[in-house]
C-alpha positions in Angstrom: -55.9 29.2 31.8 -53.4 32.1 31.9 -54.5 32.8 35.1 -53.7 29.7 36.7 -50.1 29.5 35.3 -49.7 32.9 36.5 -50.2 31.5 40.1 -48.6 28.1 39.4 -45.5 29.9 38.0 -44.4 31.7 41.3 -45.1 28.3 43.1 -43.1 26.3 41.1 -40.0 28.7 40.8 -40.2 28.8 44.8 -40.0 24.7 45.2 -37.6 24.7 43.0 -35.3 27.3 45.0 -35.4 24.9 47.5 -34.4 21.8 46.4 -30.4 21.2 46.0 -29.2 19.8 43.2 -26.4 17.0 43.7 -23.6 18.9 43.4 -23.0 22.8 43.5 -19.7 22.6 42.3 -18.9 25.4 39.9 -19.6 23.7 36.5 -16.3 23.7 34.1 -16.3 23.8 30.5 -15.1 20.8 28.8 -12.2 22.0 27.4 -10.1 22.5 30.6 -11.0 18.9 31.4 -9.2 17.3 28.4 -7.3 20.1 27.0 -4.2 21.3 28.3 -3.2 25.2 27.8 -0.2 26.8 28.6 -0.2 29.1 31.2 2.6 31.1 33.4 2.3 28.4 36.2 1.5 25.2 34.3 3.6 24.8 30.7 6.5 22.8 29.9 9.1 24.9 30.4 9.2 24.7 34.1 11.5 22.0 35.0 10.4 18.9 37.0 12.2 16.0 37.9 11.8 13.5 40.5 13.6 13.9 43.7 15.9 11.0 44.8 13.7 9.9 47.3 10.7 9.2 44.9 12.7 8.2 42.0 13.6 5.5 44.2 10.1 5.1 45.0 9.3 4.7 41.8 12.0 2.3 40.3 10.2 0.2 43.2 6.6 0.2 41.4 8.2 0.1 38.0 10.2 -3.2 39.0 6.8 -4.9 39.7 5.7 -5.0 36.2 7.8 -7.1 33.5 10.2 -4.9 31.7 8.0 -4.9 28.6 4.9 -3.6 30.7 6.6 -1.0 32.8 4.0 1.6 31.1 1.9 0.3 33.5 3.1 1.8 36.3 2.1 5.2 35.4 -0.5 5.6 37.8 1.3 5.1 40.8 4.3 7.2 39.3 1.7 9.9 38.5 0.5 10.0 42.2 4.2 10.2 43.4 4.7 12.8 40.8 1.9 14.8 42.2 2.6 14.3 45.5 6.4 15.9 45.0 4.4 19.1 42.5 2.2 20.1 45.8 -0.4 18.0 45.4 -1.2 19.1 41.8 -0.2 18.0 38.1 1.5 19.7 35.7 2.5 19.3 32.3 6.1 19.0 33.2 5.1 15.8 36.0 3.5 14.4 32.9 6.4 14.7 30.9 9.1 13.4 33.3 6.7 10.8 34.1 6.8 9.8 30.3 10.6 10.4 30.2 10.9 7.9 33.3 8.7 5.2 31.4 9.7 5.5 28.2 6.7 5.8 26.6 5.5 8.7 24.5 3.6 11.7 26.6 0.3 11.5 25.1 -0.4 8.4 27.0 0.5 10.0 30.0 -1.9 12.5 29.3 -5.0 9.9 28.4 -4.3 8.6 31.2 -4.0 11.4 32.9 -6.8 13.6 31.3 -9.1 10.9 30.4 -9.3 8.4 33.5 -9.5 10.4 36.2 -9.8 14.5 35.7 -10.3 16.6 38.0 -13.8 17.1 39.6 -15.9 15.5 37.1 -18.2 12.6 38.1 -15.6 9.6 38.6 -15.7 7.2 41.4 -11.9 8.8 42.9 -10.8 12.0 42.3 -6.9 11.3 42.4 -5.1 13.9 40.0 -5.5 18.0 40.2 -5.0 19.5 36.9 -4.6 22.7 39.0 -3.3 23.6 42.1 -4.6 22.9 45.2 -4.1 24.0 49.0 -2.1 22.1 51.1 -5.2 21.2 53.1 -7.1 19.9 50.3 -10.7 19.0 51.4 -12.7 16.0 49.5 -16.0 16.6 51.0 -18.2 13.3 49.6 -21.8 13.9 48.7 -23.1 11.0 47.4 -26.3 9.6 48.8 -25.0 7.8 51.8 -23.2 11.2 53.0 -26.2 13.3 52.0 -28.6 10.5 54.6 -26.1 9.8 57.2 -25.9 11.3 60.1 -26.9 15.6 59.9 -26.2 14.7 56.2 -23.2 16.0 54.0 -25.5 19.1 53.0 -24.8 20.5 56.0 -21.3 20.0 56.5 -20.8 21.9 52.8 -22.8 24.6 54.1 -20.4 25.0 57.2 -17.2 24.8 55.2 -18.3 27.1 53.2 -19.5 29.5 55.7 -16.4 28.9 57.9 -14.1 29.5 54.7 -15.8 31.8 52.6 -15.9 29.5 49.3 -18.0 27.9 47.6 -17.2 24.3 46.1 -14.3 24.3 43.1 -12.6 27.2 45.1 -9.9 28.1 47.5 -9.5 30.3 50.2 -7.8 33.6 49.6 -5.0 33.0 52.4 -3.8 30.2 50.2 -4.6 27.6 53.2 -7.6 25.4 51.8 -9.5 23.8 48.7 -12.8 22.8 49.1 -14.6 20.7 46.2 -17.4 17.9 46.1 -16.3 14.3 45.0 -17.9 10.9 45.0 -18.2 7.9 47.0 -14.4 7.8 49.1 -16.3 4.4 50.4 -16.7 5.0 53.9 -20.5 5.4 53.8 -21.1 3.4 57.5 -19.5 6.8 58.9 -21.3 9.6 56.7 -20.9 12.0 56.8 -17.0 12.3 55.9 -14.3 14.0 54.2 -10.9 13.3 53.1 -8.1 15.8 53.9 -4.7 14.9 52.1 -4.8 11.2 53.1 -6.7 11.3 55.9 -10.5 10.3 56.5 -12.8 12.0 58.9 -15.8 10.7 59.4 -19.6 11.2 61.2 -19.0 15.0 60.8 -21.1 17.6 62.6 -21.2 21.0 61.6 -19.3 21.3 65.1 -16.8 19.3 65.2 -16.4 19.8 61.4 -15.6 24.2 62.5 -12.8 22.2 64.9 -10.7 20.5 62.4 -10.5 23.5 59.8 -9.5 25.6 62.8 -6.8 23.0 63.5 -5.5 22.9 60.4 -5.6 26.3 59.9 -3.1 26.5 63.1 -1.1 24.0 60.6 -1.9 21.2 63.7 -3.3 18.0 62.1 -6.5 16.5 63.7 -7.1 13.0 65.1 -7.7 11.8 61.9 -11.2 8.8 61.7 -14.3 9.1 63.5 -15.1 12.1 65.5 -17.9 10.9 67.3 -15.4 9.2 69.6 -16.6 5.3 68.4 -13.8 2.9 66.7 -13.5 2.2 63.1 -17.3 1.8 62.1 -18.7 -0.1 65.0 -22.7 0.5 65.8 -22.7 3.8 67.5 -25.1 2.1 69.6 -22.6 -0.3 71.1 -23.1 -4.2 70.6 -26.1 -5.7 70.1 -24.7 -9.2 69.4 -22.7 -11.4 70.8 -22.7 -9.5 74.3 -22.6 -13.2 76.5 -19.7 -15.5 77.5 -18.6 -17.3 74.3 -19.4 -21.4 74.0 -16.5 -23.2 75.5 -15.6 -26.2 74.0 -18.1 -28.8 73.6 -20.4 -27.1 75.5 -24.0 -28.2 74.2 -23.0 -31.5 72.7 -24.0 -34.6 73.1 -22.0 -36.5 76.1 -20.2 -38.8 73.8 -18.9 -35.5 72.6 -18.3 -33.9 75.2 
């Protein structure tokens, strides 16, 4: 018996090397999801407050809501709040966002650390706890991706060959964050990524290398698909509706005619 599980063993560990898991991000400890520490970048002594531009913004999306119920603009006034911080938030966004809604900053922060945190399995990943590149990559790996197309697996492996990181990380030069997210719903062009607020979609490892050298020129690519089709049409051009359309009353009866 030992002697078969001594040749089974070295079998089994070799499938297994194989197979990818469904994500590779680097695995975070609880804590950092839903606990907040100070440290010399992120603590509530560095000042924040909105800009004129976006508190105007946001008195927009708070006077939607009944006065009573303006609370529940916080996750629009989050987004702007993040959006002014670099593209990350901070305790002191939290905070002013709080101050701005009049509402104590622990809800900010269940909202905040409880909804949506960063890279753990939600449907959008929409707030970064920490901070991020300007060109922030969302590279989806849900099923669709990983089918569609030369599958999302391969497009993580060039990113991170062409960038040097690994999923979670960023690049050294300060230029790019790579991480793994969920479904960003645009599964009829996998594979895809989002960049800031921009989707490109039916990725190749090729034309995946061209954008990421774009951006790292700080041009911004044609943003949609890059296989040169519109929106999510059938890459194989139409296949219905390809004759002269029926005129009116064209196969009625006479009387109807």
């Amino acid at each position: 018996m030992s002697a078969v599980r001594s040749v089974i063993a070295p079998l089994r560990r070799s499938a297994l090397a194989g197979r990818r898991t469904f994500t590779s991000s680097s695995s975070r400890r609880s804590e950092s999801l839903f606990v907040h520490r100070d440290t010399d970048y992120n603590n509530p002594s560095i000042p924040f407050e909105f800009d004129a531009e976006n508190l105007k913004r946001a008195n927009e999306i708070i006077s939607r809501y009944p006065p009573q119920y303006k609370k529940a603009a916080v996750m629009p006034v989050l987004d702007l709040g993040q959006r002014q911080n670099k593209g990350w938030t901070s305790i002191s966004v939290m905070n002013a966002v709080a101050k701005l809604l009049e509402m104590p900053p622990m809800r900010v922060y269940e909202t905040k650390l409880t909804h949506v945190p960063r890279q753990v399995a939600s449907f959008y990943t929409m707030y970064n706890r920490e901070p991020v590149a300007p060109n922030f990559l969302q590279l989806c790996t849900t099923t669709p991706c990983q089918l569609g197309g030369c599958g999302s697996t391969k497009i993580l492996e060039t990113i991170e060959n062409h960038l040097g990181i690994h999923a979670g990380q960023s690049t050294k030069d300060g230029k790019f964050t790579l991480i793994e997210v969920e479904c960003l719903g645009a599964c009829s062009n996998a594979p895809m990524m989002q960049v800031g607020d921009e989707y490109y979609e039916d990725l190749t490892p090729e034309t995946t290398v061209k954008i990421l050298n774009a951006l790292a020129k700080g041009e911004k690519p044609q943003p949609g698909p890059q296989s040169g089709r519109k929106t999510s049409e059938n890459s194989a051009g139409l296949t219905t509706l390809t004759g002269k359309p029926y005129g009116p009353g064209e196969f009625c009866l006479p009387e109807f005619q």
